[in-house]
C-alpha positions as CSV (number, residue, x, y, z in Angstrom):
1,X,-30.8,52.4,67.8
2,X,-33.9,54.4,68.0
3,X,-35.3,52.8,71.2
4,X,-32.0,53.1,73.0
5,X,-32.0,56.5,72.2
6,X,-35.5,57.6,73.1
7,X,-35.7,55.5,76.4
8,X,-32.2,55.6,77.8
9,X,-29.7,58.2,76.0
10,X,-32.1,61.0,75.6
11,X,-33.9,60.5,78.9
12,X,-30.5,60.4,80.9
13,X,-28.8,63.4,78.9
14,X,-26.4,60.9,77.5
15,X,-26.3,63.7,74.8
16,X,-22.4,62.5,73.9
17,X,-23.3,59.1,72.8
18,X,-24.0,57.2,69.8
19,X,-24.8,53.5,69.5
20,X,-25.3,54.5,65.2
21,X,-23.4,52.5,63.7
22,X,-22.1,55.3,61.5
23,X,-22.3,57.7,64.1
24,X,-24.6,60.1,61.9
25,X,-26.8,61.1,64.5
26,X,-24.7,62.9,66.6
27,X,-22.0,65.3,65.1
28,X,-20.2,65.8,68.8
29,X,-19.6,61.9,68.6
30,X,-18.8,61.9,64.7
31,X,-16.2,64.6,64.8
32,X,-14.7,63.6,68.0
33,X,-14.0,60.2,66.6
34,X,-12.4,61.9,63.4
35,X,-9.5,63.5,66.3
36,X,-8.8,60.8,68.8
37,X,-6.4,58.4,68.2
38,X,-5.7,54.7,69.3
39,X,-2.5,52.7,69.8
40,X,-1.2,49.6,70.0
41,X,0.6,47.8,73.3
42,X,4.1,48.9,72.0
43,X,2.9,52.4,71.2
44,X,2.3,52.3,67.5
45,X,-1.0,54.2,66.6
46,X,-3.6,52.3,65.1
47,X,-5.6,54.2,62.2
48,X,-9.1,54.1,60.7
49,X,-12.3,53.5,61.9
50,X,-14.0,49.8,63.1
51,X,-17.2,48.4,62.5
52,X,-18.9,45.4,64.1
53,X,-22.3,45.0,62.1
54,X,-22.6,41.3,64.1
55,X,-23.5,43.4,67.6
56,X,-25.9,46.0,67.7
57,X,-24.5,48.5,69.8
58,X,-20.6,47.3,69.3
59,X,-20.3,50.7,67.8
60,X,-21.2,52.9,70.7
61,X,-19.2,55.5,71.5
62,X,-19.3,58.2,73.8
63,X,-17.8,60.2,77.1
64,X,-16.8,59.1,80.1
65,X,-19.3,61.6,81.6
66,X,-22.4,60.2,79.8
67,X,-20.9,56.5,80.8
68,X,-21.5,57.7,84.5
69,X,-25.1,58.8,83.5
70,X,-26.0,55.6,82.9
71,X,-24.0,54.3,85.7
72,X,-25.5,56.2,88.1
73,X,-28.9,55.6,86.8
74,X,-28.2,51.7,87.6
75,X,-27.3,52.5,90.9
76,X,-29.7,54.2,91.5
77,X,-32.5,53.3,94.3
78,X,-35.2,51.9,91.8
79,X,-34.0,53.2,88.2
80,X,-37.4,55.0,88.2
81,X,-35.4,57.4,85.2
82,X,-35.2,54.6,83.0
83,X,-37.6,52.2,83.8
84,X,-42.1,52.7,84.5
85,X,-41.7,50.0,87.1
86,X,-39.7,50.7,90.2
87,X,-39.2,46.5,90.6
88,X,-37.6,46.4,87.2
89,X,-33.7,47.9,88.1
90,X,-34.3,44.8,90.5
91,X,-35.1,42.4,87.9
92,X,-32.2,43.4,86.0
93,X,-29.9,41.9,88.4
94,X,-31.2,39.2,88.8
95,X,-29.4,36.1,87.2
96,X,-30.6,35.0,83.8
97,X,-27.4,32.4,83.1
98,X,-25.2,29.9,84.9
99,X,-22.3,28.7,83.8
100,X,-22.9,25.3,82.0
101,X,-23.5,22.6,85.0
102,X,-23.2,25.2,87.6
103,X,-24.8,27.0,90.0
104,X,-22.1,29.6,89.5
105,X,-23.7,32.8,88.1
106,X,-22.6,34.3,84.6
107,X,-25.1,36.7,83.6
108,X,-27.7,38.8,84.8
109,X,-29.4,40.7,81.8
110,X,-26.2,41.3,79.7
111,X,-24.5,42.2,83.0
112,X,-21.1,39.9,83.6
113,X,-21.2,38.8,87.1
114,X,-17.0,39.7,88.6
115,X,-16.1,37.5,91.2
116,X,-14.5,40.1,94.1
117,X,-14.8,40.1,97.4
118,X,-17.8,42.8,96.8
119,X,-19.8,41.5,93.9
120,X,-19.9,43.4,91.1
121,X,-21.9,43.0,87.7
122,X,-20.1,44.7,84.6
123,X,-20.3,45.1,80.5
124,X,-16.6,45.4,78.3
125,X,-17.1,46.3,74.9
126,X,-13.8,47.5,72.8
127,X,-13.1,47.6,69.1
128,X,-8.7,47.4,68.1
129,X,-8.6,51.2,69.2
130,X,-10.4,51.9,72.3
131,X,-12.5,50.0,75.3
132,X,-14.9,50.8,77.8
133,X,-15.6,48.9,81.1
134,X,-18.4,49.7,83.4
135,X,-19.1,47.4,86.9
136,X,-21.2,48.0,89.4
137,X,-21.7,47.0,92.8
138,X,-25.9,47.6,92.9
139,X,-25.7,47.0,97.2
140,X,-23.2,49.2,97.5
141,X,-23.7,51.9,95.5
142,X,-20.4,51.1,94.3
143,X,-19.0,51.5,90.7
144,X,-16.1,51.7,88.1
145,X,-15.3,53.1,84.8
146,X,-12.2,52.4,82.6
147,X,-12.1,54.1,78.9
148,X,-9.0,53.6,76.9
149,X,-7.5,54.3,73.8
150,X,-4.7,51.0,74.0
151,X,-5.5,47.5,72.5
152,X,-4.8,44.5,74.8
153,X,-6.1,46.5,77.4
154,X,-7.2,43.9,79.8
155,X,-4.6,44.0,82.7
156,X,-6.4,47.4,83.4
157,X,-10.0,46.4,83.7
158,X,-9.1,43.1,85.9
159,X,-5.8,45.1,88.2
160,X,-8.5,48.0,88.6
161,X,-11.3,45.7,89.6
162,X,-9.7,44.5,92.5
163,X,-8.7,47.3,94.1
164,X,-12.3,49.0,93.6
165,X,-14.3,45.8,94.9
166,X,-11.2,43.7,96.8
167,X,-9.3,40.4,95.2
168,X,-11.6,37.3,93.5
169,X,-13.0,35.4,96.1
170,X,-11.4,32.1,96.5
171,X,-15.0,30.1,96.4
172,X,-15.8,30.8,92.8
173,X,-12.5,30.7,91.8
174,X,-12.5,27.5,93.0
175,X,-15.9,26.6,91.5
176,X,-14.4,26.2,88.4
177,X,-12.4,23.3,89.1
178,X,-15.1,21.3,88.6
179,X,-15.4,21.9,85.0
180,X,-13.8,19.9,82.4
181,X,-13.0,21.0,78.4
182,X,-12.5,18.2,76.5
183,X,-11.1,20.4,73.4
184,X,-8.8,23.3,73.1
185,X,-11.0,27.0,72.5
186,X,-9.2,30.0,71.2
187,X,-10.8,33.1,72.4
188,X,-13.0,35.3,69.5
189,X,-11.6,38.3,70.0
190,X,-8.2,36.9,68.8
191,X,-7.1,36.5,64.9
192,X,-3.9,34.5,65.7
């Protein structure tokens, strides 16, 4: 929590954000948490705080303007405000995982490659209460944000990507044929 801080919240003015788990480094974030409220598909609010010791920064929380900080920063022309080494923003987006027996991108850097008709690389993170969503298009200078208070928010970020960076391309889509499950898998982010 430290290093994120001193390398990428402080230095980008991200001063609205905490990755803490408790929050107790920044009252803004702390108290704001204590007002906001999150709800349920049907309306219902959902109450009390969430914790995900099992991801470092599961517990970040923050504004949509210090989100665009950061997003900005990564589109950036070389990211020299984060990183010593202009080549470095580059390496980032570069692929570190296929999918299994592929040559289908997944991941570059914790960066989920979305398959539109402009490519986009994004991070989701959401708790019962509230998400975020951040893609970028790094050639374009192109990105989108989507915060929200609402669980099964999903529709959202995947309606919202298309019309920011055009439909899924048909090619990847179709990529996928080609792999086989042999078992049944029930998401992790499901208790039923």
């Amino acid at each position: 929590c430290d290093y994120v801080k001193k390398h990428i919240l402080l230095p980008l003015g991200m001063n609205h954000t905490s990755i803490f788990p408790l929050h107790d480094d920044n009252d803004f974030v702390k108290a704001g948490l204590e007002k906001i409220t999150g709800y349920t598909t049907d309306g219902k609010e959902i109450s009390g705080r969430y914790y995900a010791p099992d991801y470092p920064a599961a517990g970040a929380a923050g504004t949509m303007k210090d989100v665009q900080l950061l997003m900005k920063a990564l589109l950036s022309e070389n990211g020299s405000i984060l990183f010593g080494k202009e080549n470095t923003l580059k390496t980032m987006f570069e692929t570190t995982y296929y999918f299994a027996g592929t040559k289908i991108p997944e991941n570059a850097h914790g960066l989920w490659y979305d398959f539109y008709l402009t490519p986009s690389l994004g991070h989701y993170g959401n708790t019962p209460q509230f998400s975020v969503h951040m893609s970028i298009a790094p050639a374009e200078h192109l990105g989108m944000i989507i915060m929200t208070n609402q669980a099964q928010e999903m529709i959202l970020n995947h309606g919202l990507g298309e019309i920011v960076f055009g439909e899924n391309r048909g090619e990847e889509k179709n990529s996928f044929k080609q792999l086989t499950f042999k078992k049944y898998y029930t998401g992790a982010r499901t208790i039923e």
